[in-house]
Each structure stands twice: as C-alpha cells, then as structure tokens.
MDTraj code that builds the backbone (N, CA, C; nanometers):
import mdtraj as md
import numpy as np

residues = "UNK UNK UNK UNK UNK UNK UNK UNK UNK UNK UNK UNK UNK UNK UNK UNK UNK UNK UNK UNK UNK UNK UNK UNK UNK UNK UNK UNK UNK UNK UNK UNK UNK UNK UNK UNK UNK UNK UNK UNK UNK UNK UNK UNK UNK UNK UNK UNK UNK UNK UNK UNK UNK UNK UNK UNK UNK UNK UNK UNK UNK UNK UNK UNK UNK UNK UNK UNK UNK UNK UNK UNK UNK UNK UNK UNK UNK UNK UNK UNK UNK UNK UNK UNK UNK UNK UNK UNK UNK UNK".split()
xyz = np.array([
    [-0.2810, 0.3589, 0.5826],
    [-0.4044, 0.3792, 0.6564],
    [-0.5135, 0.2842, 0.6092],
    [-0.5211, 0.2631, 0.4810],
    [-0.6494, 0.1685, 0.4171],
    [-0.6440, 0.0287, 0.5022],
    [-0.4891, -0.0145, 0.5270],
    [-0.4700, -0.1688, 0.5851],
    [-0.5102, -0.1395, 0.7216],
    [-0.4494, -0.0339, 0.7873],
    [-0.4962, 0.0122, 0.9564],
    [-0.6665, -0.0017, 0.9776],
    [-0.7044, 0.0541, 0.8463],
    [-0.8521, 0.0789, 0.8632],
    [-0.9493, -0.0653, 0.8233],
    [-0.8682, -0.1535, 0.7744],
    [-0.9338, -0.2498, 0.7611],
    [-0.9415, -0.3865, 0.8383],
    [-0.8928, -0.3184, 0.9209],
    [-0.8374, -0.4024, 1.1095],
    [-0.6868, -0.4564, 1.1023],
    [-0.6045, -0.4614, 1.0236],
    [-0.4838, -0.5064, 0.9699],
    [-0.3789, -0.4133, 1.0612],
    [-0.2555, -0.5302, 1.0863],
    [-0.1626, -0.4392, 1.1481],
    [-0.0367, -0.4374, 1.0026],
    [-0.0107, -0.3346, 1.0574],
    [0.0878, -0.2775, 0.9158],
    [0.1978, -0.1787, 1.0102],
    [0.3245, -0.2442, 0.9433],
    [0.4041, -0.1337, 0.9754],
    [0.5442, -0.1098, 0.8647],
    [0.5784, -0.0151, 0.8709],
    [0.7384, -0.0235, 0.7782],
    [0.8298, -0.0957, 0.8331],
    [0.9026, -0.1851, 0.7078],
    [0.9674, -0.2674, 0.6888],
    [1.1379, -0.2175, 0.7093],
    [1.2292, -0.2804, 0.7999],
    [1.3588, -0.2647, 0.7981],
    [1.4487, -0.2802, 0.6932],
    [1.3877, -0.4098, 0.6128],
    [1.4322, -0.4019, 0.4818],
    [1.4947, -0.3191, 0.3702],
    [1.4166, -0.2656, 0.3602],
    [1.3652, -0.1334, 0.2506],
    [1.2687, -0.0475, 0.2607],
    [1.3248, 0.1002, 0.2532],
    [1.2956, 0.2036, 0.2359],
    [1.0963, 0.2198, 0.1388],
    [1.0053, 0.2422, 0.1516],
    [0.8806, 0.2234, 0.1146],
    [0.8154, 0.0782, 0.1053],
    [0.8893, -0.0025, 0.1748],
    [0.8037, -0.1259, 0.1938],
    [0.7455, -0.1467, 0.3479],
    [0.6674, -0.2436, 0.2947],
    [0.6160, -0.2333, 0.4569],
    [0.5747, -0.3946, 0.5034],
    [0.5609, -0.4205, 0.6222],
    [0.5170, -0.5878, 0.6488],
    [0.3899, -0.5526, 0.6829],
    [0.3136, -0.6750, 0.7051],
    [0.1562, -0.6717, 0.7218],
    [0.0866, -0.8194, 0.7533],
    [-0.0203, -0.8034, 0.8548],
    [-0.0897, -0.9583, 0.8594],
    [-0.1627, -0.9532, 0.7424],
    [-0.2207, -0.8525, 0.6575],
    [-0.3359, -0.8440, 0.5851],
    [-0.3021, -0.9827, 0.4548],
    [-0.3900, -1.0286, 0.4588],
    [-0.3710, -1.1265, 0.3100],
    [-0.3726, -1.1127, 0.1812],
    [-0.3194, -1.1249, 0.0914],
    [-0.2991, -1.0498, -0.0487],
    [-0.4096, -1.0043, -0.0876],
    [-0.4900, -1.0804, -0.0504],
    [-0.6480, -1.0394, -0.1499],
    [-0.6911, -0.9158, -0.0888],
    [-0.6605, -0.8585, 0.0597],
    [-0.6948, -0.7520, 0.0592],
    [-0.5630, -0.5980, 0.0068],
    [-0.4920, -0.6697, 0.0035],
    [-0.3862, -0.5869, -0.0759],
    [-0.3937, -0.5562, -0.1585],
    [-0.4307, -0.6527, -0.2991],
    [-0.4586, -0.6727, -0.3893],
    [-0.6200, -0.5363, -0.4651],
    [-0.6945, -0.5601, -0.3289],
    [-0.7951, -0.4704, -0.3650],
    [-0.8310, -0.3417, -0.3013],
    [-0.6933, -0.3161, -0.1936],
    [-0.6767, -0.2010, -0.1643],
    [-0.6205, -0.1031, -0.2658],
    [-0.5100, -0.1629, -0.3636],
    [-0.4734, -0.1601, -0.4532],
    [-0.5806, -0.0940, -0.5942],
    [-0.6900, -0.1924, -0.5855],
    [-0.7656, -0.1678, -0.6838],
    [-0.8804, -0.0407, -0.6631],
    [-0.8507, -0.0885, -0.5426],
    [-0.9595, 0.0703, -0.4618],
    [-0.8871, 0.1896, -0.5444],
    [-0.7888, 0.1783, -0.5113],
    [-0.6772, 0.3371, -0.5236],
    [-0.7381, 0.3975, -0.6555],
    [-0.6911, 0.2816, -0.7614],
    [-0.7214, 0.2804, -0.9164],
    [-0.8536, 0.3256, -0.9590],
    [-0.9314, 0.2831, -0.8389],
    [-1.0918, 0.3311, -0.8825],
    [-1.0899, 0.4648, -0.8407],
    [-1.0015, 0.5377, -0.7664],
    [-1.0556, 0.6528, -0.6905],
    [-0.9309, 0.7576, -0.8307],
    [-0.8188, 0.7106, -0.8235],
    [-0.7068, 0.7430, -0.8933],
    [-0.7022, 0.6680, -1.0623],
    [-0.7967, 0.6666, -1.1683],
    [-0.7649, 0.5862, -1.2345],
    [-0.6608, 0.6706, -1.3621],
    [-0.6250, 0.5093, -1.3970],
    [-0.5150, 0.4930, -1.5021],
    [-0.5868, 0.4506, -1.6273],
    [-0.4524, 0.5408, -1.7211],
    [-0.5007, 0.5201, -1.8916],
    [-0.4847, 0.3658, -1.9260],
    [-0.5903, 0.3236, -1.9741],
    [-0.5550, 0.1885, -2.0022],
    [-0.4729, 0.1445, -2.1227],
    [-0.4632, 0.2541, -2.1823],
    [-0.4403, 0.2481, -2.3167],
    [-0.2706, 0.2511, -2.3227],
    [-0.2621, 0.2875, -2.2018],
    [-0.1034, 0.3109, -2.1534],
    [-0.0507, 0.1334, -2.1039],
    [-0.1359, 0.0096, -2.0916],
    [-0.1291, -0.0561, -2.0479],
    [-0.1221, -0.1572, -2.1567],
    [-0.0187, -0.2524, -2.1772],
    [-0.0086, -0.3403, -2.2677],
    [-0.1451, -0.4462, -2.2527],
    [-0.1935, -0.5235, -2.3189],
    [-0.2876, -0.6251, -2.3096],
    [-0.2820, -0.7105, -2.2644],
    [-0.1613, -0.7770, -2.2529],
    [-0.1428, -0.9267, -2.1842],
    [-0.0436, -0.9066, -2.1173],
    [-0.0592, -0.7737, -1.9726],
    [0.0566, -0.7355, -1.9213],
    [-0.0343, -0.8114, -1.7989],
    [0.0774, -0.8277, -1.6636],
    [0.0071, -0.8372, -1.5379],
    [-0.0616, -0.6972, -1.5236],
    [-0.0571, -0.5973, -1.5403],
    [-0.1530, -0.5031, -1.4413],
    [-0.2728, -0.4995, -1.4985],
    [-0.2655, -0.5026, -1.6349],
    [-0.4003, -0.5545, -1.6800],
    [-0.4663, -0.6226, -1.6544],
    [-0.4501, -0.7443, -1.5762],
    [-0.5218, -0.8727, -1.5692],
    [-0.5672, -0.8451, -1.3635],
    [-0.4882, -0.7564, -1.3170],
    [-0.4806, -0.7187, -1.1866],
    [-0.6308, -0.6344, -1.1847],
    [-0.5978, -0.5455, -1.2956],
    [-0.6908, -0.4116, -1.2737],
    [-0.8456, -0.4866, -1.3439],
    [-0.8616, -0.5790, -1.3745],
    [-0.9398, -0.6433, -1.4664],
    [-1.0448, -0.6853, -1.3492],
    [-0.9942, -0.7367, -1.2354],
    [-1.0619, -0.7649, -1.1211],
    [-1.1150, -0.6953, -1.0711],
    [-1.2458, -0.6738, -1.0204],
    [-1.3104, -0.5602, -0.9029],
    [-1.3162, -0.6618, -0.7942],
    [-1.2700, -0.4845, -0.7340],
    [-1.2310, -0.5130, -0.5281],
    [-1.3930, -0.5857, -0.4892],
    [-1.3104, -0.6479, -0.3944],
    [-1.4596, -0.6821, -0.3424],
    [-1.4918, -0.5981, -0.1858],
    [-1.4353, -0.4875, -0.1869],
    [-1.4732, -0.3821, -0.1062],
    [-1.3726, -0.2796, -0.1333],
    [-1.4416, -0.1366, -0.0676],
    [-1.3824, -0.0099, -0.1425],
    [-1.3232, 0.0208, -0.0163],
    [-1.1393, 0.0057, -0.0424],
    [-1.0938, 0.0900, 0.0863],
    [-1.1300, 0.2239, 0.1343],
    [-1.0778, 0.2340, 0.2722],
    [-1.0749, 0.3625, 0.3071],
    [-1.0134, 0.4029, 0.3793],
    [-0.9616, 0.5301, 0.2723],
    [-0.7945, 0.5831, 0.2678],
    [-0.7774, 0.7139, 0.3781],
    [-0.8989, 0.7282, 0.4620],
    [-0.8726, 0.8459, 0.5891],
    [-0.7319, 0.8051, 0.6836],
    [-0.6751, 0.8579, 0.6509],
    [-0.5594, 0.9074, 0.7906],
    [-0.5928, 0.8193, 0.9252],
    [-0.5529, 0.6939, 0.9086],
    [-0.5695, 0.6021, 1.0565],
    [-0.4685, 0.6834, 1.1644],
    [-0.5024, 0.6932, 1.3002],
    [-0.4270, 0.7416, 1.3749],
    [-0.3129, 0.6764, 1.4421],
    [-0.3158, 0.5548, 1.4019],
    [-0.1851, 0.4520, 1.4115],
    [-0.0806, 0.4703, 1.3029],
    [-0.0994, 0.5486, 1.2244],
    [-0.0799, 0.5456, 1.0706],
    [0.0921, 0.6021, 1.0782],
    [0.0719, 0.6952, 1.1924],
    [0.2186, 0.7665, 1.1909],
    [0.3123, 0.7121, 1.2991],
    [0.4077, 0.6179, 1.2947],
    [0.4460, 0.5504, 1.3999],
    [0.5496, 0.6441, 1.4991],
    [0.5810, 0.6053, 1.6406],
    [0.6316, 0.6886, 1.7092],
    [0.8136, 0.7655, 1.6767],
    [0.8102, 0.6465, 1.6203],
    [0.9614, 0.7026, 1.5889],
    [0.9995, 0.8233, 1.4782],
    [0.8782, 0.7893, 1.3756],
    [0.9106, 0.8903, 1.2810],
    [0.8794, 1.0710, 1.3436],
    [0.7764, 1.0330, 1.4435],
    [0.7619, 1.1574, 1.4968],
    [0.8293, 1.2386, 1.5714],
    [0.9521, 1.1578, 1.6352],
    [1.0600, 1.2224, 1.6695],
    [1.2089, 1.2153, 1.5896],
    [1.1897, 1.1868, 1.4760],
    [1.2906, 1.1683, 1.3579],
    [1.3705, 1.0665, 1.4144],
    [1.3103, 0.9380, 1.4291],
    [1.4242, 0.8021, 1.4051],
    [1.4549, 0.7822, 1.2891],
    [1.6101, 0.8292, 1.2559],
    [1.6557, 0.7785, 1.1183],
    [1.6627, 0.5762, 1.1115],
    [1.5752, 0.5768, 1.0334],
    [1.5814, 0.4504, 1.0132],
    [1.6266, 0.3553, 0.9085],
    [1.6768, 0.4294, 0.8074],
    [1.7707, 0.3909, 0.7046],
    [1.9008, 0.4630, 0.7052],
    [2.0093, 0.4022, 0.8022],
    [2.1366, 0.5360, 0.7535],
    [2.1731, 0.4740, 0.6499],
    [2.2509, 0.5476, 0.6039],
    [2.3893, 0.5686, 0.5184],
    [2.4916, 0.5121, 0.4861],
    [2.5527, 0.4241, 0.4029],
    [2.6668, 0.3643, 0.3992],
    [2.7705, 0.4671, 0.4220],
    [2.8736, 0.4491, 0.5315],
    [2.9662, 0.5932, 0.4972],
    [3.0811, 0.5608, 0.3972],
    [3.0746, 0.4439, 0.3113],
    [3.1468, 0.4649, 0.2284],
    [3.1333, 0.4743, 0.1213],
])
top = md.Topology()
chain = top.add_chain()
for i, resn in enumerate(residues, 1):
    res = top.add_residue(resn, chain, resSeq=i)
    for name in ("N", "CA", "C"):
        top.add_atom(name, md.element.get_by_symbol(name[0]), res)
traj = md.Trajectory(xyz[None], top)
C-alpha cells in the first residue's frame, strides 16, 4: 500500500512467493523501508556496525510513507483464491 500510495504501480511477482515488481525507484523503496523502521523501530544494538543495515538505517527518508490500506492493494485474483504458486507434485 505505501508504493500504491505513493502513485507507484506495484504488484506480486510470479517469481517468488513475497516478492513483488514495481515502477517505484529504489530511493523510494529504500525509504519506504526506512519509514517502517521509524514507525516499527529496531534494536540497534542487535545490529553489527559495519553491517549494510546499519549504513541503510543511518539514512533518513526523505518522506514518511503511508501505510493505509490502498484500495488497489488487494488484487482481483487473490479475492477469489487464484492459487498462484502451485506445487511441485513431486
């Protein structure tokens, strides 16, 4: 919803299971991301020093997503249960 809401089209990815494709450009990914962290934050202390998320979270967003329930958010198929990852049957 944060990418829906930030004029971005977003949808789940065929790929894999919790990924998703998107026009949005990293930098707003990046600080949708950091939004979360500001609303949801993490122990830093849990965070090595010269790790990437450190150096990620080190950055402030340069705008604060917003994470309301876009109404595009739920696509049509899931609402009538399109299985969209089957099963290997073997």
């Amino acid at each position: 919803s944060a990418i829906l809401n930030k004029g971005y089209k977003v949808s789940a990815s065929h790929a894999m299971p919790g990924s998703v494709k998107t026009d949005a450009p990293m930098n707003v990914i990046w600080d949708i991301f950091r939004s979360w962290i500001q609303l949801h934050p993490v122990t830093m202390k849990n965070i090595k020093e010269n790790s990437p998320a450190r150096k990620i979270l080190a950055v402030e967003p340069s705008f604060i997503a917003d994470f309301t329930i876009h109404p595009n958010a739920e696509p049509a198929s899931r609402k009538i249960k399109l299985v969209r990852y089957q099963q290997n049957p073997e």
